[in-house]
Structures are given as structure tokens and as C-alpha cells.
N, C-alpha and C positions, 0 to 999 in steps of 0.2 A: 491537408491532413486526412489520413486515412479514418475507416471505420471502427478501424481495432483501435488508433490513437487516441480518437474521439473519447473511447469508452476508458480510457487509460485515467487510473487517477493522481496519476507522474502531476507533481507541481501543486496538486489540492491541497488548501490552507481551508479546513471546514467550518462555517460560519456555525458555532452553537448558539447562536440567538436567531437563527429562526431558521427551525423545525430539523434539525438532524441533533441526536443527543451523543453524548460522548463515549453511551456503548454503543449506540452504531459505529459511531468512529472507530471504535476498537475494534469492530467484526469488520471493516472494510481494510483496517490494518493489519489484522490477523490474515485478513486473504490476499493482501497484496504483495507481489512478488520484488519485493525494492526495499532499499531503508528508509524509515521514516524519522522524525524529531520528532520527539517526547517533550512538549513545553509543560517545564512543571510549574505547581501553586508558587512557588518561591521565588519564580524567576529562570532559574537553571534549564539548560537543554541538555537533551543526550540522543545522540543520531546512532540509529545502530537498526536491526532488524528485528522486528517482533514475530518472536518463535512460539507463541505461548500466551492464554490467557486464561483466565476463569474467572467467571461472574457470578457464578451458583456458589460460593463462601461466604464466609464471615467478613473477612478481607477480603474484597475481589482485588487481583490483579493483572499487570500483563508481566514477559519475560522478554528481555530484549537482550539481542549479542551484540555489543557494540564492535566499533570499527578496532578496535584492539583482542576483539574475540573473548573478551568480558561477559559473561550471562548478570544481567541486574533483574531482581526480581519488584517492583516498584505498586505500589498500592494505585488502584485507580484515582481514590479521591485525591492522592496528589498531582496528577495529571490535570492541566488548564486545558490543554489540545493538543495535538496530533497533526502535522503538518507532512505529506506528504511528496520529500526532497529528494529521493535517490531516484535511480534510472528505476525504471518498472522493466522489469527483465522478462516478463510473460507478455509483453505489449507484438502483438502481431504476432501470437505463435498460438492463434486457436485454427480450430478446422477449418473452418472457414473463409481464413485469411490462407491457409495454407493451398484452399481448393484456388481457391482467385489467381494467388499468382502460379498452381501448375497450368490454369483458364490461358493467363496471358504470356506465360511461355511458349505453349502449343500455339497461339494464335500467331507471337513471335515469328515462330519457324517455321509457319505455314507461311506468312511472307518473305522468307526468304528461300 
């Protein structure tokens, strides 16, 4: 597994019983580049992309595009957790990952 995988949070199911709360969850959903599952209080899921949040309301919520290109606008306090199941599509595409493998290209072609 590389460095930029490592840091990927493709696959993260967040434990809110100890020490991450359910708006961090939001803000690491808000910045992640994948679709996530909305497990709501009721039981129900809804996978789709969250486009959208605010916490500074009366109602905070998030906004999600589902996989039908649906926008649901969804109160946080119905939200249980946030499971994070799509590809992360920003996974290995920072500078750095970028500099590494022009590194191991050139060192490539210098062996051949």
C-alpha cells in the first residue's frame, strides 16, 4: 500500500464511541472525493455523494446526490454514521505522489 492509500479514507466505517464525533465525520465527508452511506437513525441507507453541508443553522445538515443524481437535503441529527464505501477518486493524485512517480519514471529510463 502506498502513501497516498494509506491516508485514503476508501473503506472507513467511523467508530463514534471513541473520540471522533459525527461532525468531524461530516467534514472528512464533505472533503472526500467518493460516495459515502448515510446510515440514518431509522435504520435506512442512502449512498450517494455529499455535495454540501452546514452546521452553523438551526437545522444543520448535509446535501447528498445520490447514485440516481437525486440532491436529498437530510438533517444531521438523523444521521447514526457515515461510512465511507465508494472509490476515493482523489487517492494518489496529490503533488507529491505525482513528483514520486515522474522520480521513478526517470530513474526507469535511466536503466534502460
Amino acid at each position: 500500500m502506498t502513501q497516498d492509500q494509506e491516508q485514503s479514507l476508501q473503506g472507513w466505517v467511523p467508530d463514534l464511541e471513541n473520540g471522533v464525533t459525527l461532525t468531524e465525520v461530516v467534514e472528512f465527508a464533505f472533503d472526500y472525493r467518493g460516495n459515502v452511506t448515510l446510515i440514518r437513525r431509522d435504520g435506512g441507507e442512502l449512498v450517494g455523494y455529499l455535495f454540501n453541508r452546514n452546521i452553523n443553522v438551526s437545522i444543520p445538515f448535509v446535501q447528498l446526490l445520490d447514485q440516481e443524481g437525486e440532491a436529498s437535503k437530510i438533517a444531521i441529527e438523523e444521521i447514526e454514521n457515515i461510512k465511507f464505501t465508494g472509490r476515493d477518486t482523489a487517492a494518489g493524485q496529490s503533488y507529491e505522489a505525482w513528483k514520486r512517480r515522474k522520480e521513478e519514471e526517470k530513474a526507469e529510463q535511466a536503466i534502460q
